[in-house]
C-alpha positions in Angstrom: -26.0 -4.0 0.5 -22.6 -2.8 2.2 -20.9 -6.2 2.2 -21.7 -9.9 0.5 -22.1 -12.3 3.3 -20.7 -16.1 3.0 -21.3 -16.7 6.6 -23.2 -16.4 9.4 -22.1 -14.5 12.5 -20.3 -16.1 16.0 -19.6 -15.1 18.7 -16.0 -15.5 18.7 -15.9 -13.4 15.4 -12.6 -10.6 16.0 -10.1 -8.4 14.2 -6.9 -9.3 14.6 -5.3 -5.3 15.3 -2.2 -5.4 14.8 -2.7 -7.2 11.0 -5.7 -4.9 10.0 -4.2 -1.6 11.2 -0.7 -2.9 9.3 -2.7 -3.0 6.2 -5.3 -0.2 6.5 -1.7 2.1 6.8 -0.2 0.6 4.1 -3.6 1.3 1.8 -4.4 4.6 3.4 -1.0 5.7 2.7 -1.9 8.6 5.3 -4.7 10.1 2.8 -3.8 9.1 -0.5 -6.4 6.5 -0.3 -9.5 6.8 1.6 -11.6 3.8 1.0 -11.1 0.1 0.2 -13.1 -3.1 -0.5 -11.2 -5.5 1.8 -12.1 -9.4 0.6 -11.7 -11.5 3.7 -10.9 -15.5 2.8 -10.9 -17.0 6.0 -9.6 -14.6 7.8 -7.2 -13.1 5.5 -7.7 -10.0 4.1 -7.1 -8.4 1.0 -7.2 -5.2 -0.7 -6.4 -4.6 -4.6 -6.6 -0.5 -5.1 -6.0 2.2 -7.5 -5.7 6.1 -6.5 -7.6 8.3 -7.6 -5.1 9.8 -10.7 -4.5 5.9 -11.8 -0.5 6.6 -11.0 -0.4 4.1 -8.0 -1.2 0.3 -7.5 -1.7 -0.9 -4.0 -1.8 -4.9 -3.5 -1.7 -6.5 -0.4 -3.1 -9.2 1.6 -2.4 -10.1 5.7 -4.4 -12.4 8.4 -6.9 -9.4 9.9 -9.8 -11.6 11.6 -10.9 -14.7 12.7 -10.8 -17.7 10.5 -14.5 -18.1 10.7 -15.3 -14.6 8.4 -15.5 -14.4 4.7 -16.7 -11.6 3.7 -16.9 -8.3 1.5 -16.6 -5.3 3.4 -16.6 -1.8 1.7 -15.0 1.5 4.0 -15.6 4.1 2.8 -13.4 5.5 5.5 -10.4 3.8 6.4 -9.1 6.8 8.4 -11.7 6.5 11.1 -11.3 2.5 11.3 -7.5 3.2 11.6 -7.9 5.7 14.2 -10.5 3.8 16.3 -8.5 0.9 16.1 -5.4 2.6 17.4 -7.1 3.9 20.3 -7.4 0.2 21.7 -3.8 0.0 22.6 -4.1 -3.0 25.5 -6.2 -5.6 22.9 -4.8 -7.6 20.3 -8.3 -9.4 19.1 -11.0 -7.0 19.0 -14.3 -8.6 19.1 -16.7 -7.4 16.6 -20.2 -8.3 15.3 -21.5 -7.5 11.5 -24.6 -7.1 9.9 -25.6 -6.0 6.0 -24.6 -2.2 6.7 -22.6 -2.1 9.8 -19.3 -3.3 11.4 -19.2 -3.1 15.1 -16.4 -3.3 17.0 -16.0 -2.7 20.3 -12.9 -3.0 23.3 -12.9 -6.2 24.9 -15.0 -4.9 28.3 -17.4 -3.1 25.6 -16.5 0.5 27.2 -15.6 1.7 23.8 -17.5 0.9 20.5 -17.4 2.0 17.2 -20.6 1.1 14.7 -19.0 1.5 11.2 -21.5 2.1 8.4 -19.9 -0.3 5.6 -20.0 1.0 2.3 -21.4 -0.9 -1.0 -19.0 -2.5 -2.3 -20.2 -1.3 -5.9 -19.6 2.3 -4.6 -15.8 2.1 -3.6 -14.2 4.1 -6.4 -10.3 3.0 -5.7 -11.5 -0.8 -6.3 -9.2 -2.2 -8.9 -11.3 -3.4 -11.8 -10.5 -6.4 -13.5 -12.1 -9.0 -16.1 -12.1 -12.9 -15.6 -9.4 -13.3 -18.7 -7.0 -10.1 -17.1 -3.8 -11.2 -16.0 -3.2 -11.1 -12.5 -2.0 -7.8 -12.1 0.6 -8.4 -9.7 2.5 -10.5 -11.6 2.1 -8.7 -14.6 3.9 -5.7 -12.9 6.5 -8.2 -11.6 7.4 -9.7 -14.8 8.1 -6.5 -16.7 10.7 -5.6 -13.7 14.4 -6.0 -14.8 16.6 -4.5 -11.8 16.1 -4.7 -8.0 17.8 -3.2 -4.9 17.0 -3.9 -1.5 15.7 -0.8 0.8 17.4 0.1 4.0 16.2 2.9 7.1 19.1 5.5 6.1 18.2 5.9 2.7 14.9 6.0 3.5 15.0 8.6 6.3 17.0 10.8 4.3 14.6 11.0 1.4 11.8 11.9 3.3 13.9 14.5 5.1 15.9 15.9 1.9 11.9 15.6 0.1 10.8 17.6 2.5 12.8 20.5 2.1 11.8 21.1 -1.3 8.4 22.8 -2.4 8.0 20.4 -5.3 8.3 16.4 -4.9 9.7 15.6 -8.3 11.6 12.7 -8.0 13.5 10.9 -10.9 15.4 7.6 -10.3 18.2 7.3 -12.8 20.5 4.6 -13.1 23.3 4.4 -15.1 26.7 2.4 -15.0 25.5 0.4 -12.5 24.8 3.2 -10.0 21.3 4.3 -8.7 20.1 7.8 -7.3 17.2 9.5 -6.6 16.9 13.3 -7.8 14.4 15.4 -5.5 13.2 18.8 -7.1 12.0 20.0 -10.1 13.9 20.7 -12.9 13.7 24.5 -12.4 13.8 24.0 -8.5 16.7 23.3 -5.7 17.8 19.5 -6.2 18.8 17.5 -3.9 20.5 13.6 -4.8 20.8 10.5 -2.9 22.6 7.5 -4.5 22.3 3.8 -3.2 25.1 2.1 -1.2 23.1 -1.2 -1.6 24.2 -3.8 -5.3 21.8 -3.7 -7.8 20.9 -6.6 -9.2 19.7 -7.5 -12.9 18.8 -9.8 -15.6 20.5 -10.8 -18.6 19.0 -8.6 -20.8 18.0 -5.4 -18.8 18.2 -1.6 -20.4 21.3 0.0 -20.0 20.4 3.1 -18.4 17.1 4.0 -16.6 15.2 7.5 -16.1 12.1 7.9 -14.6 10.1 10.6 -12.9 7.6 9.5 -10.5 5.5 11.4 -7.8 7.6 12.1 -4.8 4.6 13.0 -2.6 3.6 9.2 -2.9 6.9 7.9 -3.0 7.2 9.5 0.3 4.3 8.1 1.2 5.0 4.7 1.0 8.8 5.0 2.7 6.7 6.1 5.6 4.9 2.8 6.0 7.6 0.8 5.4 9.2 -1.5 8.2 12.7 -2.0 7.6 12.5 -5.6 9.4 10.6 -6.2 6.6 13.5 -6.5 4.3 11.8 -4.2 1.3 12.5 -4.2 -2.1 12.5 -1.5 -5.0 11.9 -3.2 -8.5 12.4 -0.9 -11.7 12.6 -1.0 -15.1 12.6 1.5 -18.3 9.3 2.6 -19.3 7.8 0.4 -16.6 6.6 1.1 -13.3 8.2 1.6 -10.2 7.7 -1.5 -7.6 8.2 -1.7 -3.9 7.6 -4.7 -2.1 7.4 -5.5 1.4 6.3 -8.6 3.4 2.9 -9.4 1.9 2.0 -5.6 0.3 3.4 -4.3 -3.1 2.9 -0.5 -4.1 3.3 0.1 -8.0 4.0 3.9 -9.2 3.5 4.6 -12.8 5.9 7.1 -13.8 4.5 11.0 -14.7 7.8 10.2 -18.1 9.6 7.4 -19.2 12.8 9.5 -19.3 14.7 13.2 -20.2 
């Protein structure tokens, strides 16, 4: 069985495309994830996933269909979904019809139709696993946070141009004296720096100074799917992971060292 079904199918069963695809892109993270088990609650969808290495934590959740689905659906390929999906550029609801292996969805005149073979849900590897007594893992990572800074397009668009200069994506975030910057670059590569204009705020009784090296190439990643409108957030904290949050999804990057 590719998905658990909790109701039966209408007629008037759609994607919402521009809440999916916003979702799918911040999971797929342009290939560092490339399936999912999206839970859909009445029409809200969400995903909980782990890459591949264990270094990053995707959580998110955003209205993706009609109110009438609840269901388990397992894709093994979000790229495809993505990609189909984008192709349907003049519909916003895209009507779609399900079954126990298969998610069709099709334009609104039915000229163009995709039949997704849905994966078993027991199959997608990235799933984050959890017992009934585990603390919710979101706000686990959230309360071990002690400093946060607020995310703005220049500092973003210069990382991923400075990152891609470089042919390794080290990055260490350092903060010290109440000043935050991002090193790109190995140690025994070219570096390049960028420091925050934005305040940093703390609690009472936060680490002095911060050093963490983290995986540029996802870093990067995720600075791509962010939407500035959004107002995102950066959360850090020594020996902890790195946080970003952003509307309704949060990525969590465990750091490859706690410090130099």
């Amino acid at each position: 069985m590719a998905i658990k079904r909790r109701n039966k199918d209408k007629s008037d069963s759609f994607i919402i495309k521009d809440g999916l695809l916003k979702l799918l892109r911040c999971v797929h993270l342009g290939g560092v994830i490339e399936d999912c088990l999206l839970e859909v609650n009445r029409g809200v969808g969400s995903v909980m996933a782990v890459d591949i290495t264990n270094s990053l934590i995707i959580m998110g959740f955003e209205p993706v269909m009609s109110k009438s689905i609840n269901n388990e659906f397992g894709l093994g390929n979000i790229d495809l979904l993505i990609r189909f999906l984008s192709s349907l550029t003049k519909d916003k609801n895209i009507p779609i019809k399900t079954d126990a292996n298969h998610l069709k969805v099709s334009r609104k005149d039915g000229k163009r139709r995709l039949d997704y073979l849905l994966t078993d849900p027991s199959l997608i590897g990235t799933k984050l696993s959890m017992d009934e007594d585990d603390e919710d893992p979101y706000k686990k990572i959230k309360s071990m946070m002690e400093y946060s800074v607020p995310l703005n397009a220049s500092f973003t668009k210069d990382f991923l141009s400075y990152i891609g200069m470089l042919s390794t994506p080290d990055t260490r975030l350092k903060y010290s004296d109440e000043s935050i910057s991002f090193i790109c670059g190995a140690d025994t590569d070219h570096q390049m720096e960028l420091s925050f204009d934005a305040e940093v705020e703390t609690i009472d009784d936060a680490e002095d100074d911060v050093s963490l090296l983290i995986n540029g190439e996802h870093l990067s990643k995720i600075f791509q799917v962010l939407d500035i409108k959004d107002e995102p957030i950066l959360y850090f904290a020594q020996e902890a992971p790195i946080m970003i949050e952003s509307d309704k999804v949060s990525w969590a990057l465990t750091p490859i060292s706690g410090g130099e």
